[in-house]
C-alpha positions as a printed NumPy array, in Angstrom:
array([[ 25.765,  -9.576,  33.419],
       [ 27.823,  -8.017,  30.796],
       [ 28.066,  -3.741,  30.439],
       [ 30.028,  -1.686,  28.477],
       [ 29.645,   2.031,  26.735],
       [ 28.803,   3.292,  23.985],
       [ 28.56 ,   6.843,  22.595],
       [ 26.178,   8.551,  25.437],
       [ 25.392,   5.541,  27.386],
       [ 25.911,   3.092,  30.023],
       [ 24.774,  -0.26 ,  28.716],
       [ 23.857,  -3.752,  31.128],
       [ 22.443,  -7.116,  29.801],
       [ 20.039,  -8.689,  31.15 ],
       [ 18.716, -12.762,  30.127],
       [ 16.422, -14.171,  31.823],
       [ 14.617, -18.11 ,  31.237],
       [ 11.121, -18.549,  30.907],
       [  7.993, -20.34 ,  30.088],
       [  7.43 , -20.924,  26.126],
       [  3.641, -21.337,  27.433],
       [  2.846, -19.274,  29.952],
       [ -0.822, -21.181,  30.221],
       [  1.321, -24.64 ,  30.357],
       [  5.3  , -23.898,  31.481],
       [  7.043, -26.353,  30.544],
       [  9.948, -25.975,  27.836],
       [ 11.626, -22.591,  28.767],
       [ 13.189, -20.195,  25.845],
       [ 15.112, -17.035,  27.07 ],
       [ 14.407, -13.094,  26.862],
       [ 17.161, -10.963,  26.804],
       [ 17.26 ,  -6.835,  27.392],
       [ 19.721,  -4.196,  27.005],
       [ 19.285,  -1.367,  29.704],
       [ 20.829,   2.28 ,  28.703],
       [ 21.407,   4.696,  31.099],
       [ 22.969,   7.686,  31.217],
       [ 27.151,   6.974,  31.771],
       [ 26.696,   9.758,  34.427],
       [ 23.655,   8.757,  36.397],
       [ 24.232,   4.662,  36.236],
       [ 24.191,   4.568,  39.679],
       [ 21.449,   6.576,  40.542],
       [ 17.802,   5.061,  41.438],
       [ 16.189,   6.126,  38.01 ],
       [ 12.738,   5.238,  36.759],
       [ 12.586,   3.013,  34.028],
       [ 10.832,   3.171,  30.653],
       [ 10.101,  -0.095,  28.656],
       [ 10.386,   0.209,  24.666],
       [  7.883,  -1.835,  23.006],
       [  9.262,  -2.477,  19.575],
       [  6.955,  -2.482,  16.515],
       [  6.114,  -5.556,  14.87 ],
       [  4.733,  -8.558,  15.126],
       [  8.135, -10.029,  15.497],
       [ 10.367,  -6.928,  16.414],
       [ 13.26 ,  -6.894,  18.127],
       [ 14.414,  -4.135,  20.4  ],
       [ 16.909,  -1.092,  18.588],
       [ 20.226,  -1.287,  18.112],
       [ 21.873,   2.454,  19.597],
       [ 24.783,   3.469,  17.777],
       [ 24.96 ,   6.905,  19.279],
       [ 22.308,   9.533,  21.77 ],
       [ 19.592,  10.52 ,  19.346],
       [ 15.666,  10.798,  18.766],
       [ 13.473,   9.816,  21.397],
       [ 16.192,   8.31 ,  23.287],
       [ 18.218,  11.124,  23.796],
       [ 15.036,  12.853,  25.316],
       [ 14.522,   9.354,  27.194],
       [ 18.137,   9.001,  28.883],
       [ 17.058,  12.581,  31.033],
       [ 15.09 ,  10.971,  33.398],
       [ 15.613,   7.399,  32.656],
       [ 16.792,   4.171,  32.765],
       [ 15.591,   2.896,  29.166],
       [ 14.915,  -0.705,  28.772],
       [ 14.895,  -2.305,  24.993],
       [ 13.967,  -5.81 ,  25.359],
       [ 13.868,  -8.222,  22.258],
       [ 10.464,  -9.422,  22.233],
       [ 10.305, -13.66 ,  22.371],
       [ 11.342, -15.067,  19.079],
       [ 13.762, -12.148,  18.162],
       [ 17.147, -10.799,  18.26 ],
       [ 18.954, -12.765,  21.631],
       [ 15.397, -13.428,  22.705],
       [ 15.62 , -17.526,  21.448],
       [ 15.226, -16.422,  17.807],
       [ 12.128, -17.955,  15.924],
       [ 13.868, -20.009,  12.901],
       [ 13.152, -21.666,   9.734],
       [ 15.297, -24.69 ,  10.739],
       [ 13.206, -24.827,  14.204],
       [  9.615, -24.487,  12.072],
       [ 11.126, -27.246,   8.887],
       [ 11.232, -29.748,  11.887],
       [  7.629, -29.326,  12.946],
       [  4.593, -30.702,  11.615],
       [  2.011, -28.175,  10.488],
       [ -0.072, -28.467,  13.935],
       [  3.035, -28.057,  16.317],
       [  4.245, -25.18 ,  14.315],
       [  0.602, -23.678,  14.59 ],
       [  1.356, -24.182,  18.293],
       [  4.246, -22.76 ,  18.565],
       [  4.059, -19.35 ,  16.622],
       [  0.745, -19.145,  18.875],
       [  2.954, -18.56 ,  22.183],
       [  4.716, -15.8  ,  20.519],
       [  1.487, -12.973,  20.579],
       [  0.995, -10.118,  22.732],
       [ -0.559, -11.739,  25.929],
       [  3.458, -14.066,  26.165],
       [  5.246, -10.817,  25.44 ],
       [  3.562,  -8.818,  28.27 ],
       [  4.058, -11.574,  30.577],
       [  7.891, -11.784,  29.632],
       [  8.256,  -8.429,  30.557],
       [  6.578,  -8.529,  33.802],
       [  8.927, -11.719,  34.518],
       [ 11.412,  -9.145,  33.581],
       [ 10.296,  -6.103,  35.605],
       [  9.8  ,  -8.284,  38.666],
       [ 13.319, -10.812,  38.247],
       [ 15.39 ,  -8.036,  37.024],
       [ 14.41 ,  -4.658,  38.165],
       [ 13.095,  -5.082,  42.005],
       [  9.548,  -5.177,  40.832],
       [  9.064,  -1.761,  40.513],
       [  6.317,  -0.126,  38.561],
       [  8.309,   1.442,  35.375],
       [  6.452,   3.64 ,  32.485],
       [  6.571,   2.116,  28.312],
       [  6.764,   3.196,  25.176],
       [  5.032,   1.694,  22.668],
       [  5.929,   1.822,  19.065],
       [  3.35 ,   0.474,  16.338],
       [  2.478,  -2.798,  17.094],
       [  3.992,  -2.005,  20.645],
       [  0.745,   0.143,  21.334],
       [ -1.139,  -3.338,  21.101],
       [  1.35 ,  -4.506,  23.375],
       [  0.677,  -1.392,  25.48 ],
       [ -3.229,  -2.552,  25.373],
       [ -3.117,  -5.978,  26.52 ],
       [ -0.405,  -4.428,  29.321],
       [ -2.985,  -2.02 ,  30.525],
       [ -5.709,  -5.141,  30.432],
       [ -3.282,  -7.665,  32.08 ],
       [ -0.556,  -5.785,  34.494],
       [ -2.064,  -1.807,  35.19 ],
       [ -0.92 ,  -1.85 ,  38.016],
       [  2.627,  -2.749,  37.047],
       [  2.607,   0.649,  35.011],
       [  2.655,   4.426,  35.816],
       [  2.242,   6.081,  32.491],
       [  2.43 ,   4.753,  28.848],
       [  3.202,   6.677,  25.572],
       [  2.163,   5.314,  22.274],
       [  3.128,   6.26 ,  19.432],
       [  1.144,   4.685,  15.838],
       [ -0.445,   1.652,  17.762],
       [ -3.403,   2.788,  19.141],
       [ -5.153,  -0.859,  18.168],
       [ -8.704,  -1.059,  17.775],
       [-10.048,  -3.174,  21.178],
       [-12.414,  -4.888,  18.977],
       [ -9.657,  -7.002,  17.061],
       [-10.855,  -7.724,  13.419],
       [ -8.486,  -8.462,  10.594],
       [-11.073,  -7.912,   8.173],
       [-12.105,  -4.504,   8.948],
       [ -8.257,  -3.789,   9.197],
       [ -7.66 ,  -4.195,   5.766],
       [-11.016,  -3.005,   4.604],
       [ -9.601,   0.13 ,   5.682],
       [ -5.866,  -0.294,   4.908],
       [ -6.564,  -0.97 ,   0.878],
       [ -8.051,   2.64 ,   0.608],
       [ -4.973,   4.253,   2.221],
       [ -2.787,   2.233,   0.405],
       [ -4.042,   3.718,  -3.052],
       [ -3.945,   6.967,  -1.925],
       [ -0.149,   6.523,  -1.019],
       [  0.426,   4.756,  -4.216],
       [ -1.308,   7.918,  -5.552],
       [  1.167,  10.698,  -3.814],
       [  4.157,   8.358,  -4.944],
       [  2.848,   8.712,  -8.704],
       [  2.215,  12.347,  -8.259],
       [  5.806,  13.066,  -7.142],
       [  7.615,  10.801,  -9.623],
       [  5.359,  10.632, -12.598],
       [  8.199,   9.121, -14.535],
       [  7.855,   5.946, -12.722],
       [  4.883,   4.992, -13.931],
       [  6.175,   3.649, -17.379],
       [  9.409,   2.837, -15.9  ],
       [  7.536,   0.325, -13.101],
       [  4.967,  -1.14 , -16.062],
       [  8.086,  -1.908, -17.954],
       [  9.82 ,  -3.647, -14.858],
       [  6.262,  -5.544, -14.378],
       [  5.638,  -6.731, -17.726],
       [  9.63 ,  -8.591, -17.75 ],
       [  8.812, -10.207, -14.52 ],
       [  5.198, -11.151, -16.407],
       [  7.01 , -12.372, -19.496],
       [ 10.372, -13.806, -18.082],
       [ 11.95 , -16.099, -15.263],
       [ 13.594, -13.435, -13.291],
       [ 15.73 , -14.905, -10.796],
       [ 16.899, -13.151,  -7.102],
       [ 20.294, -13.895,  -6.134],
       [ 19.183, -16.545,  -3.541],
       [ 17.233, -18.487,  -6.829],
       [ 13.314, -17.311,  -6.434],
       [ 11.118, -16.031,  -9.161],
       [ 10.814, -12.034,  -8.908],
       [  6.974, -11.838,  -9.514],
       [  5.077,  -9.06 , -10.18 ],
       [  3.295,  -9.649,  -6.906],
       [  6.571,  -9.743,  -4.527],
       [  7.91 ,  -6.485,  -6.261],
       [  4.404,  -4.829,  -5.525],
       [  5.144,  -5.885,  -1.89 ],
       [  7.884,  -3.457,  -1.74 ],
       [  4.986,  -0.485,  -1.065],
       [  4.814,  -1.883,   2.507],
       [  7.608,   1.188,   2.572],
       [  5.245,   3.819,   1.389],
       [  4.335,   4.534,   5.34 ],
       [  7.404,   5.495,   6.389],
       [  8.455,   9.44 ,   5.804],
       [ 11.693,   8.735,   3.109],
       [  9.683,   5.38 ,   2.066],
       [  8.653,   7.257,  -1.551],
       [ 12.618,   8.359,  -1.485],
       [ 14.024,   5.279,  -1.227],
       [ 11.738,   3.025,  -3.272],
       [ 11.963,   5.655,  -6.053],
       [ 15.852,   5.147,  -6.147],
       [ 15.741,   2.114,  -6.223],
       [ 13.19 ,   1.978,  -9.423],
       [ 16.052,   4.279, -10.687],
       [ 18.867,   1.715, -10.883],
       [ 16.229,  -0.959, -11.638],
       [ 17.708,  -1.664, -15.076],
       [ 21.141,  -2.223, -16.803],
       [ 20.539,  -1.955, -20.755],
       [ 17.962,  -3.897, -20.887],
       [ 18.189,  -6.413, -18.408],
       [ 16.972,  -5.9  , -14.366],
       [ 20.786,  -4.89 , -12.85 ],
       [ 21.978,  -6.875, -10.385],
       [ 22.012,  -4.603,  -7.927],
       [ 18.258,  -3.631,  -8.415],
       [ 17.614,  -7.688,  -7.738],
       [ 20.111,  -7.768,  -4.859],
       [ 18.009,  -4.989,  -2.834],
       [ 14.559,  -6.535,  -3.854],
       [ 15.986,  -9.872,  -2.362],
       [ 16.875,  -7.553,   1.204],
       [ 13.845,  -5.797,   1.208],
       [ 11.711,  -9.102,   0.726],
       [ 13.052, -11.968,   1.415],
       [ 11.936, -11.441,   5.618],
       [ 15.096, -13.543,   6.327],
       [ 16.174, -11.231,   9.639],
       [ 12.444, -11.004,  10.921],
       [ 10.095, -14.035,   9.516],
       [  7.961, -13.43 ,  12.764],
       [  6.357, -10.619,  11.168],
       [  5.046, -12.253,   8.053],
       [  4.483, -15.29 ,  10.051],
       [  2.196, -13.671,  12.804],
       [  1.336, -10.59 ,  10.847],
       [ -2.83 , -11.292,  10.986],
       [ -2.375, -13.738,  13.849],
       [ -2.156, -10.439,  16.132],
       [ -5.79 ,  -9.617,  15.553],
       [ -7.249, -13.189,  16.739],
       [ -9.113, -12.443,  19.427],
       [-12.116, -14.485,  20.506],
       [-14.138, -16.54 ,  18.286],
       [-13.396, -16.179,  14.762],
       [-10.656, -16.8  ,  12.105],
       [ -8.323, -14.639,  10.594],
       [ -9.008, -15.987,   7.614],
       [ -5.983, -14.442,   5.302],
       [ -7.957, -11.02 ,   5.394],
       [ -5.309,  -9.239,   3.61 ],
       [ -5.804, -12.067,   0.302],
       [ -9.567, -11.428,   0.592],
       [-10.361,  -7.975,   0.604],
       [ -7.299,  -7.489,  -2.153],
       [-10.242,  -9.694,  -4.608],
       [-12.387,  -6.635,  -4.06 ],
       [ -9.862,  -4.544,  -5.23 ],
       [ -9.338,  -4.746,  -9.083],
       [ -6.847,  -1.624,  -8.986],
       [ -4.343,  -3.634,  -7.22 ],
       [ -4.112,  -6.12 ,  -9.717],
       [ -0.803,  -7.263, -11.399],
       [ -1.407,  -6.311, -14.716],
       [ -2.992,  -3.131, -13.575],
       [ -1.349,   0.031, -14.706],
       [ -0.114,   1.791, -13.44 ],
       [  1.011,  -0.803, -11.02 ],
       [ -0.115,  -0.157,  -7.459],
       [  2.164,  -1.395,  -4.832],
       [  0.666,  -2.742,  -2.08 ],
       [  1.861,  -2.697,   1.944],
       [  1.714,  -4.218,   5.024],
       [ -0.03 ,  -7.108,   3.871],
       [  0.764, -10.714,   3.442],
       [ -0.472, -13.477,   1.692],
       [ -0.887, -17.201,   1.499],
       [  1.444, -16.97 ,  -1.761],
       [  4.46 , -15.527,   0.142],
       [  4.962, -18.826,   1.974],
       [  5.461, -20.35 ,  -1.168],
       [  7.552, -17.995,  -3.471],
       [  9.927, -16.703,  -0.768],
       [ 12.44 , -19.307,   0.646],
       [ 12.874, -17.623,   4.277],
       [  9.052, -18.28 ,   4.532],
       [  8.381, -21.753,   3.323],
       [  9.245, -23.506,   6.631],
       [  5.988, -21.415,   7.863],
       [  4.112, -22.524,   5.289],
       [  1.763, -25.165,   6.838],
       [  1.92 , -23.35 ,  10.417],
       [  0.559, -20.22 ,   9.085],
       [ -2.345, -22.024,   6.867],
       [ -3.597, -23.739,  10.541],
       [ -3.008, -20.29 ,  12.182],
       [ -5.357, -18.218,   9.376],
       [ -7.867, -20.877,  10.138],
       [ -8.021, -21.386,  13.943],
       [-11.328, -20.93 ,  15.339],
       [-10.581, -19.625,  19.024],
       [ -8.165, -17.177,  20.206],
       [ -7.422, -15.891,  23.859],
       [ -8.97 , -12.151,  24.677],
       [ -5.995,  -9.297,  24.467],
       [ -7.797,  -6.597,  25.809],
       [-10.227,  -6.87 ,  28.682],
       [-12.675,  -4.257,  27.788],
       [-13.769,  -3.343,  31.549],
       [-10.339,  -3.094,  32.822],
       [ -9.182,  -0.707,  29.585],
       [-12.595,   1.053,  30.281],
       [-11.86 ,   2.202,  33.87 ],
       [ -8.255,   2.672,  32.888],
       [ -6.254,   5.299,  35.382],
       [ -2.71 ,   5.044,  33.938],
       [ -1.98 ,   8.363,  31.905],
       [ -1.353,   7.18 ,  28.264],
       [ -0.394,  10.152,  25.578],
       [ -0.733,   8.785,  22.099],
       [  0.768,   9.988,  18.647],
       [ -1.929,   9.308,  16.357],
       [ -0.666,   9.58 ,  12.684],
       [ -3.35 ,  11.318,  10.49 ],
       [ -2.378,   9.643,   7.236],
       [ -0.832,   6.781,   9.067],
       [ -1.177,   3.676,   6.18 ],
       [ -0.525,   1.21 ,   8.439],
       [ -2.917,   1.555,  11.769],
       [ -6.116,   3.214,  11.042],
       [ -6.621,   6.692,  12.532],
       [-10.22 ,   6.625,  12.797],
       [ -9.528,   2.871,  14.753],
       [ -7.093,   4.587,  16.669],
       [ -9.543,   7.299,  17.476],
       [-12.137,   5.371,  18.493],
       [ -9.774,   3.029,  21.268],
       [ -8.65 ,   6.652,  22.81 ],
       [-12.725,   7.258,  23.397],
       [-12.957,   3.88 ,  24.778],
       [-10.1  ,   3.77 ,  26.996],
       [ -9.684,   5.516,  30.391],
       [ -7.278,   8.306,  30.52 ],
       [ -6.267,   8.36 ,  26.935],
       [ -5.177,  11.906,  25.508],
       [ -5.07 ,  11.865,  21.785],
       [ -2.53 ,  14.441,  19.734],
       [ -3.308,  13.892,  16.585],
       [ -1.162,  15.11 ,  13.59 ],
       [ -0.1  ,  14.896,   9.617],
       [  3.797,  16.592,  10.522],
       [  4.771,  13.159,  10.638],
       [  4.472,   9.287,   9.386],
       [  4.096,   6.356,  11.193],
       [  7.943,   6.202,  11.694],
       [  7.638,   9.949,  13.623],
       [  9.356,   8.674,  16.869],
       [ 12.844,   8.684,  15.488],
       [ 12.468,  12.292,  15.718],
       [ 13.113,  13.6  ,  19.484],
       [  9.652,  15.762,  19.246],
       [  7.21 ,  13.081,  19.29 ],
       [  8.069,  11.087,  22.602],
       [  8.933,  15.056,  23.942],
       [  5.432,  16.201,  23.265],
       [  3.822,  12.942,  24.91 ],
       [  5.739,  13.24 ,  27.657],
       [  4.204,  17.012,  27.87 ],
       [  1.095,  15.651,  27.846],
       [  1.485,  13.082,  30.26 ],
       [  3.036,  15.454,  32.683],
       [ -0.009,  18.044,  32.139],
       [ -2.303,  15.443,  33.602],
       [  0.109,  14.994,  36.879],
       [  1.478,  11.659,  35.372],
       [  4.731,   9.957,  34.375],
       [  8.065,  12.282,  34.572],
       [  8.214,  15.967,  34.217],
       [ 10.384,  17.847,  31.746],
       [ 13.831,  18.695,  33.051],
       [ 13.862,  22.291,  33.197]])
């Protein structure tokens, strides 16, 4: 076990083997977790709190100093970021691994890589590595789905749970998803316009060269009108209109795209550092019967406004498409895997609807008013359904709200107003 320090904390790391298929062990891969702790409490008997990183395909953050939520955290805890399977030190999913697959086995293997693997990995975790004591999460984005199969699989396991953007809906459809994601989109598209109105001829003028030239990125794909629009997937995010509409600002040199505009495009969209989350990106809403059925590609057809010769040009968000797998060279290994994925007929349950139902572990959720990536009103709607839920519900912040220390303060509030989780130090 290796530890060391870093500015405001005590660090161990922890690796553990287990099951690629939990439903048939047999080849193992390995999960690995940091645990911070205060440098002047590491040898007390402190709770713990699991961080559920966003996603699909997240791994667990990278400290660099005490700030945000886990300043707050390191009061009254021993944190625990784990890299969830297929991530970071957690045996990374890679295009090499996927190129040697056939279209099947790849199908196969992104499919042990979903929320009902990750929740056992951490219980393997809980139980191998901390004594098997019951320890409290924190659920960011997708890790509120993560929270929702937890509290369906493992309650017991748990004494409170904070989510913050990831209330999913318990009746998993991809399609309704993104019949309600388009709508928010335009309206951020919208507020972006409003604040830089300048953009709008400046973006139709970057569209129509892509339209009318063979603009290469640095690593050799076309730039097509359709990848730059991916670039909105930013607009969620509270400096996402900030930092797209710098980047627009550079965009040109004389009359050519600069070379720095195209090396930032390639960063932002090339999903070299986290292919996971294109790869599994609908895959986290099979559920049951039914395919996913690229729902993103078919509810953009009903959507005219989003078109690439639209103007102005409407970026679009989280969303991804069969054509990614094709244009983008990180993603054409996944290419055949994620085809058989979008049209598998039968999925294991996440969420056992009973269970969540009866629920008695406190769970304080942010719920982001104008969140663009998980649906308020489907947000809502799971905190009615599930047991012991308390909703705050605000439009101070954007879905990226935790990386300010009020958020996870004010759930903890909550949860310690109901007699639950840890109490506020002083």
């Amino acid at each position: 076990m290796t530890s060391y320090t870093i500015p405001g904390m005590y660090v161990r790391e922890h690796e553990l083997s287990v099951p690629l298929d939990w439903s048939n062990p047999g080849e193992s891969i390995t999960v690995f977790a940091r645990e911070l702790v205060d440098p002047t409490r590491k040898d007390e008997e402190l709770p713990c709190l699991l961080f559920l990183q966003g996603g699909p395909g997240g791994k667990g953050p990278r400290p660099t100093g005490v700030s945000g939520w886990i300043e707050h955290a390191l009061k009254n805890y021993r944190i625990v970021l784990m890299d969830q399977r297929g991530t970071g030190r957690s045996t990374p999913v890679s295009g090499r691994r996927m190129a040697s697959m056939s279209a099947e086995e790849g199908a196969d293997y992104l499919a042990c890589f979903r929320a009902d693997s990750i929740i056992a990995d951490a219980e393997q975790l809980r139980n191998k590595v901390f004594g098997g004591r019951r320890w409290s999460t924190l659920g960011q984005s997708y890790g509120g789905f993560l929270t929702l199969t937890y509290l369906s699989k493992a309650p017991d396991a748990l004494t409170a749970c904070y989510v913050t953007g990831g209330l999913a809906s318990v009746d998993p459809s991809a399609a309704e998803v993104y019949r309600r994601t388009y709508p928010r989109v335009a309206a951020k598209n919208r507020e972006f316009y409003r604040r830089y109105p300048h953009n709008v001829e400046r973006i139709g003028r970057i569209a129509d060269r892509l339209a009318e030239s063979d603009v290469r990125l640095p690593d050799g794909d076309r730039l097509t009108v359709r990848r730059l629009q991916s670039l909105g997937i930013d607009f969620g995010m509270k400096p996402g209109y900030e930092r797209i509409h710098w980047l627009i600002d550079e965009a040109f040199d004389g009359d050519e795209l600069s070379d720095g505009f195209l090396g930032q495009v390639l960063g932002l969209s090339s999903y070299l550092a986290e292919p996971l989350f294109a790869a599994l990106q609908e895959s986290i809403y099979g559920s049951g019967d039914g395919a996913t059925g690229w729902a993103a590609q078919a509810e953009r057809a009903r959507h005219p406004e989003f078109a690439e010769d639209a103007r102005p040009l409407l970026f679009t968000g989280e969303m991804m498409y069969p054509w990614m797998f094709e244009e983008i060279r990180g993603l054409r290994p996944f290419q055949g895997a994620v085809e058989v994925l979008a049209q598998r007929p039968r999925w294991p349950e996440l969420y056992d609807l009973e269970r969540l139902a009866a629920n008695d572990v406190p769970v304080a959720a942010a719920v982001y008013f104008d969140d663009m990536y998980v649906d308020s009103g489907l947000q809502l709607d799971t905190a009615h359904r599930v047991g012991n839920v308390q909703a705050w519900v605000t439009n101070e912040y954007e879905h990226d709200g935790l990386s300010t220390q009020r958020v996870f303060e004010r759930l903890t509030e909550l949860v310690a107003s109901i007699g639950g989780g840890i109490p506020n130090p002083g």
